[in-house]
C-alpha positions in Angstrom: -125.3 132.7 -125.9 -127.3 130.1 -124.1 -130.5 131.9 -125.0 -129.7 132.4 -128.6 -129.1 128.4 -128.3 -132.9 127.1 -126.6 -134.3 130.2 -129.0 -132.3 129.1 -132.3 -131.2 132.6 -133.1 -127.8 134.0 -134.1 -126.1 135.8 -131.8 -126.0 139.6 -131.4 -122.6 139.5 -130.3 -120.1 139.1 -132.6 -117.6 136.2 -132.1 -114.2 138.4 -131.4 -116.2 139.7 -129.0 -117.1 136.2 -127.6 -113.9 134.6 -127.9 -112.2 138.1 -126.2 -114.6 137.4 -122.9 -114.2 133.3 -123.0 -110.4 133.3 -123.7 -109.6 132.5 -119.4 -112.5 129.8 -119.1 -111.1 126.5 -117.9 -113.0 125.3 -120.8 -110.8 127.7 -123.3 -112.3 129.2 -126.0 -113.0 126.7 -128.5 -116.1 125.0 -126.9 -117.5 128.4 -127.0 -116.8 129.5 -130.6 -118.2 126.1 -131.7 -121.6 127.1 -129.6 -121.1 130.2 -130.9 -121.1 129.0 -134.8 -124.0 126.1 -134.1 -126.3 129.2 -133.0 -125.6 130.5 -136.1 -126.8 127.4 -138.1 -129.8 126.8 -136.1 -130.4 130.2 -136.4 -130.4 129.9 -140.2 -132.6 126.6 -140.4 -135.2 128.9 -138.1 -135.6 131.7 -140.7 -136.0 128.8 -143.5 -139.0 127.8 -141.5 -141.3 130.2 -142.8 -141.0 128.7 -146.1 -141.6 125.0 -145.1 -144.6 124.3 -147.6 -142.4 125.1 -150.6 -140.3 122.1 -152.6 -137.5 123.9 -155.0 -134.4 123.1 -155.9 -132.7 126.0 -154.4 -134.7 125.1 -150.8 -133.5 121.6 -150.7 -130.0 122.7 -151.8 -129.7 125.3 -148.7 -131.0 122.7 -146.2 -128.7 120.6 -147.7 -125.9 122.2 -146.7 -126.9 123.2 -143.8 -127.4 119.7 -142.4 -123.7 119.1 -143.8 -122.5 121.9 -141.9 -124.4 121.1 -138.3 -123.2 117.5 -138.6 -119.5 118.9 -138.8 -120.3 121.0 -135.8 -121.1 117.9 -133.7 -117.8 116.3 -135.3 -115.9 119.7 -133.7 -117.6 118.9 -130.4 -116.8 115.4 -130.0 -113.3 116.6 -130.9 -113.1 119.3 -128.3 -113.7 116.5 -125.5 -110.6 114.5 -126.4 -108.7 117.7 -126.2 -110.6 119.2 -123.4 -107.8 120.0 -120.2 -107.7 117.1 -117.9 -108.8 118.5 -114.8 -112.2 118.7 -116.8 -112.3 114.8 -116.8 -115.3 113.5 -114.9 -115.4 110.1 -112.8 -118.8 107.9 -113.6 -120.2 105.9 -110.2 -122.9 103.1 -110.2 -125.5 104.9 -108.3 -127.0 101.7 -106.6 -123.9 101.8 -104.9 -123.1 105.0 -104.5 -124.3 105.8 -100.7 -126.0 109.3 -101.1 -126.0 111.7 -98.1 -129.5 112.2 -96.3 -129.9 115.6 -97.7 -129.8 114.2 -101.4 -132.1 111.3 -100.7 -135.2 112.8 -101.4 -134.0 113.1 -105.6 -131.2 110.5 -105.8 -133.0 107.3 -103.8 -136.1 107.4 -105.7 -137.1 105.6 -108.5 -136.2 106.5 -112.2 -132.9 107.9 -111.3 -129.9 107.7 -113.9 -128.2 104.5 -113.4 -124.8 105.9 -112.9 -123.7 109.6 -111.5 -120.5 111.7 -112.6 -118.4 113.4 -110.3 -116.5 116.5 -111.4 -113.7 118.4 -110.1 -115.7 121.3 -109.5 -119.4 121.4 -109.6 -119.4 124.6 -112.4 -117.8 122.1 -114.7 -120.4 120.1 -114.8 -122.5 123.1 -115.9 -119.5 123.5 -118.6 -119.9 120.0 -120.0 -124.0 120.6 -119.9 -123.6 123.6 -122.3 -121.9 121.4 -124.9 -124.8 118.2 -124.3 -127.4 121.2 -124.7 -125.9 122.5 -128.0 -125.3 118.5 -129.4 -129.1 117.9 -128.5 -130.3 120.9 -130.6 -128.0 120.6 -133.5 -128.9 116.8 -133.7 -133.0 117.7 -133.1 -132.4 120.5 -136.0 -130.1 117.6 -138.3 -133.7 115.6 -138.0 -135.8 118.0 -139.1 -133.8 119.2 -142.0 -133.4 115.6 -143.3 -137.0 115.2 -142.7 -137.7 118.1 -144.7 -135.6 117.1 -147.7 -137.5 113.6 -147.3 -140.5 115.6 -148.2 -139.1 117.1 -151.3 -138.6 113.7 -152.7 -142.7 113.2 -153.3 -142.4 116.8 -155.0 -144.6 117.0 -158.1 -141.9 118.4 -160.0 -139.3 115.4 -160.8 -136.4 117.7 -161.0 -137.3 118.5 -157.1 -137.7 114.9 -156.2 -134.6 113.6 -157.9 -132.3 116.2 -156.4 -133.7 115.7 -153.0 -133.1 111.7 -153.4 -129.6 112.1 -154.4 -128.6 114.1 -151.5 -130.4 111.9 -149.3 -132.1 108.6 -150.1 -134.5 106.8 -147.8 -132.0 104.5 -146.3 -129.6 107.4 -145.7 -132.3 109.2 -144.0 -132.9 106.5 -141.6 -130.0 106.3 -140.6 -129.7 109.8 -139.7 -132.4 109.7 -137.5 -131.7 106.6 -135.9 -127.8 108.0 -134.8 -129.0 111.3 -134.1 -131.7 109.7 -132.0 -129.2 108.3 -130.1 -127.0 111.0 -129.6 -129.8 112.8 -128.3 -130.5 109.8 -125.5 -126.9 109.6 -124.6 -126.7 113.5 -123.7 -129.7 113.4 -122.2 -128.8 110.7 -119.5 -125.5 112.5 -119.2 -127.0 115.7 -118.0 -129.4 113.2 -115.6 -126.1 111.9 -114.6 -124.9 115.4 -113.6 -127.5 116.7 -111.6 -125.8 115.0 -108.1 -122.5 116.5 -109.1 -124.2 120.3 -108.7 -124.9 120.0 -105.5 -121.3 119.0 -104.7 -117.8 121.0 -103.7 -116.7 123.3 -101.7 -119.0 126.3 -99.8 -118.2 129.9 -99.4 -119.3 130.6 -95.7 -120.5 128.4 -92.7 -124.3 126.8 -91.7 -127.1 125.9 -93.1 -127.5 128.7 -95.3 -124.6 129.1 -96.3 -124.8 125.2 -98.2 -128.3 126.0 -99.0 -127.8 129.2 -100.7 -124.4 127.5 -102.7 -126.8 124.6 -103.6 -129.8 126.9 -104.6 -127.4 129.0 -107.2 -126.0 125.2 -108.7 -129.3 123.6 -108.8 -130.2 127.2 -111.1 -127.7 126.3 -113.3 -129.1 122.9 -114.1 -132.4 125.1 -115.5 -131.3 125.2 -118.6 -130.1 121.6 -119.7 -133.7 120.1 -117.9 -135.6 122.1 -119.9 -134.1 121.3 -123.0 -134.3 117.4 -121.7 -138.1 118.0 -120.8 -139.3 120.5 -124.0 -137.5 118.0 -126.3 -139.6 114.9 -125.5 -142.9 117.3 -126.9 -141.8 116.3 -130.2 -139.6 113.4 -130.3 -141.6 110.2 -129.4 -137.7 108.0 -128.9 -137.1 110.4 -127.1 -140.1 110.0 -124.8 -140.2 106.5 -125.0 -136.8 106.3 -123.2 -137.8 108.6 -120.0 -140.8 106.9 -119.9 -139.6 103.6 -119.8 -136.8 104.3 -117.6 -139.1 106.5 -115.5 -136.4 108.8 -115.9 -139.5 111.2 -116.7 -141.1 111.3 -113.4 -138.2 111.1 -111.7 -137.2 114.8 -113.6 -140.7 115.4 -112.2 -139.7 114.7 -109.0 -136.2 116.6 -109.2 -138.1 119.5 -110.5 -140.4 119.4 -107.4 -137.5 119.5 -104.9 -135.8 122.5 -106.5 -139.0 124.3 -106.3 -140.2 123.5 -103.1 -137.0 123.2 -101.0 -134.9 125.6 -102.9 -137.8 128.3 -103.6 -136.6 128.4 -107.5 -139.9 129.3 -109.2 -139.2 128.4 -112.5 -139.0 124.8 -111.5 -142.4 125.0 -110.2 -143.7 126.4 -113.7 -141.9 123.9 -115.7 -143.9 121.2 -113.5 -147.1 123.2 -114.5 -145.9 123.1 -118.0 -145.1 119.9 -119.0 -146.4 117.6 -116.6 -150.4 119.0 -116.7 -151.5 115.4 -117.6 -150.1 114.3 -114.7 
């Protein structure tokens, strides 16, 4: 499911099937089918793609309603946190005064980090509560580009084009869009910042050295996923960019991504590095 998300495909698996396998997660359910059904949309705006360079009624229409039915999406997931179980509650620290062990030091006492760091019950939750960030980010970078594309439909040749695309959408409306989806996108991406201390926390199965490194190795893996969605979606979202940069919350990913290659031996880490930070 978290593929299908990063790739924008609809799932292969159908949602009983889903629903049947996520029923006992602490989560329950619901956070799950509502992944499930964004996939589904972004899925939908991907196969629209192909026919970006045409302006029809019918095409502004569809991305019409698709918009309206992503932004409902993101209403259901802001929903599902002020139903969510309360053991899933997280507790936010100023991190210039939070005192970080020595082992942590390397990633949390460098500059750039996120001004504040949550702590969960359970370190897998905050992996729970990155799956939901992920999906907001996507359907909100996917809400952009649908608006943008109906923008462009308003400087159709055809006037029946352009004034269809301008009533569902007017320049001022479309500002607007951008600008709070914009900032959606910049809260969930210092909240997953803000969670990369709390993966490293909790209890460990086993005694020694290895025993932590090995837990910390598999939780750090788990923050994969959210980093690269963080990292890829500055590539074509300059507000986005603008904020890691001047935060230098950018090299400081840099830096995080560094640690969990070199000291954890996770490869992909090291690739991502290689990937996105060439200019560096």
């Amino acid at each position: 499911l978290v593929t299908c998300l990063f790739k924008q495909e609809r799932p292969r698996i159908s949602l009983k099937k889903w629903s049947e396998a996520f029923k006992n997660v602490p989560t329950g359910p619901r956070l799950h089918e509502i992944i499930y059904h964004s996939t589904e949309l972004l899925g939908a705006v991907k196969e629209l793609r192909p026919f970006s360079d045409q302006k029809t009624v019918d095409l502004t229409r569809t991305l019409h309603q698709l918009m309206v039915q992503m932004q409902e999406a993101e209403r259901e997931l802001v929903a599902w946190t002020a139903n969510v179980a309360y053991a899933w509650h997280f507790h936010a620290f100023d991190s210039d005064k939070y005192v970080f062990p020595e082992w942590s030091r390397r990633i949390m006492d460098i500059p750039g980090r996120p001004p504040k760091i949550d702590i969960y019950n359970e370190s897998g939750m905050a992996s729970g509560w990155n799956q939901y960030r992920c999906t907001r980010i996507k359907l909100n970078e996917t809400i952009m580009e649908c608006a943008d594309w109906i923008a462009a439909q308003v400087v159709s040749s055809d006037p029946n084009i352009g004034t269809f695309a301008n009533t569902v959408m007017d320049q001022a409306q479309h500002k607007e869009l951008r600008e709070q989806s914009n900032r959606t996108i910049i809260q969930m991406v210092d909240d997953i910042s803000s969670s990369v201390f709390a993966h490293c926390l909790g209890a460990v199965n086993g005694d020694g050295d290895d025993a932590l490194l090995g837990a910390r190795t598999l939780r750090f893996y788990m923050l994969m996923f959210p980093v690269f969605v963080v990292i890829s979606g500055t590539q074509h979202n300059p507000a986005l960019k603008a904020h890691l940069v001047e935060s230098k919350r950018m090299s400081w990913l840099k830096q995080l991504l560094t640690y969990i290659s070199q000291v954890l031996g996770i490869s992909q880490a090291g690739a991502f590095v290689d990937h996105f930070f060439k200019e560096d």
